[in-house]
C-alpha positions as CSV (number, residue, x, y, z in Angstrom):
1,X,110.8,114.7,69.5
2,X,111.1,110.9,68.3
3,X,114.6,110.0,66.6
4,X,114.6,109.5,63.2
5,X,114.0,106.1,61.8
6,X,115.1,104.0,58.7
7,X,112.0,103.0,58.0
8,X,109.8,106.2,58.7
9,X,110.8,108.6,56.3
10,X,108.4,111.4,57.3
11,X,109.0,113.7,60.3
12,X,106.6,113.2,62.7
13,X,105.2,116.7,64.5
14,X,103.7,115.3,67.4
15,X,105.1,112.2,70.1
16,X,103.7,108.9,70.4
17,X,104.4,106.5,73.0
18,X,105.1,102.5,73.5
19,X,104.6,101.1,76.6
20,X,104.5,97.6,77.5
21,X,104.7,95.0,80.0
22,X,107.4,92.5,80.9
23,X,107.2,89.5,80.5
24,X,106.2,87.0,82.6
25,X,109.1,84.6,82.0
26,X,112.4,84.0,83.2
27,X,115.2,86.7,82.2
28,X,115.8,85.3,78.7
29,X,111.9,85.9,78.3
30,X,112.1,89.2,79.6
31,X,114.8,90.1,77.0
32,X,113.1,88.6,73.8
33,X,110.4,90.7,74.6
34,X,112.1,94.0,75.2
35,X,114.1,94.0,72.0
36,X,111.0,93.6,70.1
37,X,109.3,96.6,72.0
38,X,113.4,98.6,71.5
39,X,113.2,97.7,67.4
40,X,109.7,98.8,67.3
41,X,109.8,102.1,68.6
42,X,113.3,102.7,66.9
43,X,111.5,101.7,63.5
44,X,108.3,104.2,64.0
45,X,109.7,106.9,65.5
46,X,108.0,106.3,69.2
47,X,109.0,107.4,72.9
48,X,109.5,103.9,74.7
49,X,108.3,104.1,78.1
50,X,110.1,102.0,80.1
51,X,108.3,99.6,83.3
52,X,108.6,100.6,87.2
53,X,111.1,98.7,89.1
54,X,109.8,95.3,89.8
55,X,111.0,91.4,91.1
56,X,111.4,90.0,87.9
57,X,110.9,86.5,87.7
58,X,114.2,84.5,89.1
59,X,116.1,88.0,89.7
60,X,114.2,88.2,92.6
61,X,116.3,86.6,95.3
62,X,118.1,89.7,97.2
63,X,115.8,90.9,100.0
64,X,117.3,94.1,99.6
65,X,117.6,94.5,96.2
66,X,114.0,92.6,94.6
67,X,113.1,95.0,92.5
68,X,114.6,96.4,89.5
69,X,114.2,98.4,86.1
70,X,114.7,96.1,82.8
71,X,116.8,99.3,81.6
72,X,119.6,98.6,84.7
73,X,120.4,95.5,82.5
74,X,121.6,97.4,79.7
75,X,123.8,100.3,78.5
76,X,122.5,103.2,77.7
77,X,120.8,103.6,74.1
78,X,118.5,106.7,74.4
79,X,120.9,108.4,71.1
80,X,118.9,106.1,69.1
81,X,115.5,105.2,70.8
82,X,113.8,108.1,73.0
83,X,112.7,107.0,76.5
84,X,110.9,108.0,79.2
85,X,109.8,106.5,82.5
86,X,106.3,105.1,83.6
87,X,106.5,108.3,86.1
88,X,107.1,111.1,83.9
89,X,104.8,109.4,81.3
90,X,101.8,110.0,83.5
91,X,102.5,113.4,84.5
92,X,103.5,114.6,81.0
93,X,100.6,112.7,78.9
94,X,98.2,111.1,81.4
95,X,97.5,113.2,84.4
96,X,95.0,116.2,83.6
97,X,94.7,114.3,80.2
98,X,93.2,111.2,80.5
99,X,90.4,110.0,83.5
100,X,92.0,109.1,86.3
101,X,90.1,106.7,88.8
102,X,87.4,108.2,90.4
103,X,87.9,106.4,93.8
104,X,90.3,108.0,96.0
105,X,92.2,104.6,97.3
106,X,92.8,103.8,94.0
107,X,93.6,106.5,92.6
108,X,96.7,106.8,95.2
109,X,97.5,102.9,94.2
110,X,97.7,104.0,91.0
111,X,99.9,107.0,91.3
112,X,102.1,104.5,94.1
113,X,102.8,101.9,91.6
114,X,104.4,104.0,88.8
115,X,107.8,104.1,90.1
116,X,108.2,100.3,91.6
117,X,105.7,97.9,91.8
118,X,104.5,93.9,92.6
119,X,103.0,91.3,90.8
120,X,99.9,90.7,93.1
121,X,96.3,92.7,91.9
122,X,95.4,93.6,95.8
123,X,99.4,95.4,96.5
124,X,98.9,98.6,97.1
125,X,101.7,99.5,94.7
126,X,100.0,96.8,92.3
127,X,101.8,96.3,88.8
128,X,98.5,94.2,87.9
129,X,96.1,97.8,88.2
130,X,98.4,99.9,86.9
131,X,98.6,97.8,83.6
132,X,95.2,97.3,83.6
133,X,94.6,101.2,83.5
134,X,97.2,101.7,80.9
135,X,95.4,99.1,78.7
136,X,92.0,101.0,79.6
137,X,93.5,104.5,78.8
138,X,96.1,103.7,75.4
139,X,94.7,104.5,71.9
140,X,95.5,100.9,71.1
141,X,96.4,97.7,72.2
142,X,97.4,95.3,69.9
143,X,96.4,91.8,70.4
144,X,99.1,89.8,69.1
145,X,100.9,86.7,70.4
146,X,104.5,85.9,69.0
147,X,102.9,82.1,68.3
148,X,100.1,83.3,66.4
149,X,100.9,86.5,64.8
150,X,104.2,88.1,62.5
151,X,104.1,91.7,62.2
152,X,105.3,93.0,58.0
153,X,106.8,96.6,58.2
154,X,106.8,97.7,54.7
155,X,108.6,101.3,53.9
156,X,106.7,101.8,50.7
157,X,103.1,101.1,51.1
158,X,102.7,101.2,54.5
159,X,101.5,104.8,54.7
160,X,99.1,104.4,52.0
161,X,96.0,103.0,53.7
162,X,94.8,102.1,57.2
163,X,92.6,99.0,56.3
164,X,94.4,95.8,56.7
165,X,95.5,93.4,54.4
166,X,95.1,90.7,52.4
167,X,98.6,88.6,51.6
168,X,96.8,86.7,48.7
169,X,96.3,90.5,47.1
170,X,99.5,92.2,48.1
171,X,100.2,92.4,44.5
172,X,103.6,91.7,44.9
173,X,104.4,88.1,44.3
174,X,108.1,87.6,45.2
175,X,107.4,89.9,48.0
176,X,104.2,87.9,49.1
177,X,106.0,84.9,49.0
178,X,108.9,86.2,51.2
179,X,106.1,86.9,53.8
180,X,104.4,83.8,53.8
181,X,107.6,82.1,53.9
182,X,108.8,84.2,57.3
183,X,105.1,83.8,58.8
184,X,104.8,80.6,58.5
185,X,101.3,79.1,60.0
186,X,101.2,82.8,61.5
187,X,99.0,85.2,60.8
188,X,100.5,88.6,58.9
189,X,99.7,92.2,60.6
190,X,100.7,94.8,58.1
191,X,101.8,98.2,59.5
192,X,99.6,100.8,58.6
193,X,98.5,104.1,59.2
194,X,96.0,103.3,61.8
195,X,98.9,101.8,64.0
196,X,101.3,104.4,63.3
197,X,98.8,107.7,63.8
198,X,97.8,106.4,67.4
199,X,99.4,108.4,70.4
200,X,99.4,105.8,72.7
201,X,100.1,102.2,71.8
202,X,100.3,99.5,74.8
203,X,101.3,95.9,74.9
204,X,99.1,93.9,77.5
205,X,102.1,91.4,77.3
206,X,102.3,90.2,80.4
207,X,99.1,88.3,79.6
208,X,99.4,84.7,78.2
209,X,97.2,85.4,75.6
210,X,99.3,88.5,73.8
211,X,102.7,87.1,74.8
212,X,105.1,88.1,72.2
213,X,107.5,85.3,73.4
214,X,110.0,85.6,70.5
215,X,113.1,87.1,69.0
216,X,112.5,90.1,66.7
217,X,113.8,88.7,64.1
218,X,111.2,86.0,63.9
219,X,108.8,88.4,64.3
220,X,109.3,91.7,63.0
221,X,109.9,91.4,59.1
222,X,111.4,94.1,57.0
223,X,110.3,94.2,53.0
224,X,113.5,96.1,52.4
225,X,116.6,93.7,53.6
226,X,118.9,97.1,54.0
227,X,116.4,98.3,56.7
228,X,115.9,95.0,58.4
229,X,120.0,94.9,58.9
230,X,119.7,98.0,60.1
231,X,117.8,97.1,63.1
232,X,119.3,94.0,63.8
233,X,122.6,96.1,63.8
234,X,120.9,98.2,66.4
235,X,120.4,95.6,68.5
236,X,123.2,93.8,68.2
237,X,125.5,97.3,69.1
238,X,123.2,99.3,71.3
239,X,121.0,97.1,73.2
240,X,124.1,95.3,75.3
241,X,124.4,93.9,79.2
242,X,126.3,96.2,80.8
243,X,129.0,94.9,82.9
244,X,127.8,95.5,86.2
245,X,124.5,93.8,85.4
246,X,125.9,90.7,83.8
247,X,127.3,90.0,87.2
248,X,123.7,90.1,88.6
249,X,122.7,88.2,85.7
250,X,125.2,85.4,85.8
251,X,124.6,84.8,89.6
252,X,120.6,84.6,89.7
253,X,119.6,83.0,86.4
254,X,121.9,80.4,84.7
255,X,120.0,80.8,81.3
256,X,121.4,83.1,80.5
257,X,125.0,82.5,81.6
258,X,126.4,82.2,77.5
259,X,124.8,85.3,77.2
260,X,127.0,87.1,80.0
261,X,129.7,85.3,78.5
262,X,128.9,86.7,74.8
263,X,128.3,90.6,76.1
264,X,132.2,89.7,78.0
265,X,133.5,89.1,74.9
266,X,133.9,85.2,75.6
267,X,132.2,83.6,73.2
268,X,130.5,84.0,70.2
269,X,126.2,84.8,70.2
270,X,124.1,81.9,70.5
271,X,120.9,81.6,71.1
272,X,120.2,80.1,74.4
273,X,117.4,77.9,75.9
274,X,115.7,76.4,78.7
């Protein structure tokens, strides 16, 4: 069963799921991109199922060693977000459950590509298919770019309806203005009941078009400030390079060289860019 979460004050009976896909970016990408999918499925109590093993963009270098797990980065932090792997997410809520292909060779890509797989749509463990099946199969995939879209987690109302809504009618004014202030030009997607009852929610976000290229707290707002923290606190203690890794880290990609330094403890966090 799912954690419990600041924000979601009812217990929730049954599982839902997160999945996602990496980024197509550089590490720093990759890691903008995870902590949003970590904070969100901390926040609504969801199993995050994490990628196959596969050569991540610049971390790719080691003929023996291209592909790896976006997890292997960090520490462990399953005590406050449940996860699961793309492998035993398909035999636990997929296979037997949902259609499978009906073509023999691609049904055995499929089931090849679940515990490593490669960037290119004709592999025969292809990450390309198998996302495209998981965006087939979820309840729901969000399409939301981190440019074009701010998503407004609000512990009061959120549970009270599963139509969208309208900022200029939120009824709030202080509050409203808060949002427009963090949005920006972006548009507002208010969590709701329709996005929390879905079992299966996937990010197609290794698509250009619903990149969520942005730090969480730039795109993720909390109404209440105390729950907001909360997460940010999570990500800032739990989701941490672990040592081993920043080795790997520091040799293949110098982006992200200040952040080996700041999960060493030699310097303070900043953010760093390309």
């Amino acid at each position: 069963m799912e954690k419990p979460s600041s924000f979601i004050k009812r217990p929730q009976k049954t599982s839902r799921y997160l999945s996602f896909e990496p980024d197509l970016g550089g590490w720093n990408n990759i890691r903008m991109e995870f902590e949003i999918m970590v904070v969100l499925a901390a926040a609504t109590g969801r199993t995050l199922v994490l990628p196959p093993n596969n050569p991540l963009y610049l971390l790719n270098k080691e003929k023996e060693n291209k592909h790896r797990g976006i997890q292997t980065f960090f520490q462990k932090f399953d005590d406050v977000v449940n996860t699961i792997s793309t492998e035993e997410f398909f035999q636990k809520e997929i296979i037997g459950k949902k259609n499978m292909p009906t073509d023999e060779k691609n049904r055995t890509r499929l089931m090849s590509s679940l515990k490593q797989c490669f960037w290119m749509a004709k592999h025969d463990h292809s990450c390309v298919y198998l996302y495209q099946y998981l965006s087939q199969v979820a309840d729901m995939v969000p399409q939301w770019h981190g440019e074009h879209h701010c998503l407004i987690m609000d512990d009061i109302n959120w549970y009270k309806s599963a139509n969208s809504v309208d900022i200029d009618s939120y009824g709030d004014l202080t509050q409203e203005q808060q949002i427009k202030k963090f949005c920006a030009k972006r548009d507002p997607i208010f969590y709701n009941t329709e996005l929390h009852d879905v079992t299966h929610l996937h990010f197609h976000s290794h698509h250009k078009d619903t990149r969520l290229l942005v730090h969480y707290y730039a795109f993720i707002y909390f109404t209440n400030p105390k729950i907001g923290n909360y997460y940010k606190r999570l990500v800032r203690d739990r989701v941490r390079y672990s040592g081993k890794s920043a080795l790997v880290l520091f040799n293949h990609d110098s982006s992200v060289q200040y952040e080996v330094a700041v999960c060493c403890g030699f310097f303070w966090p900043l953010v760093v860019f390309r």
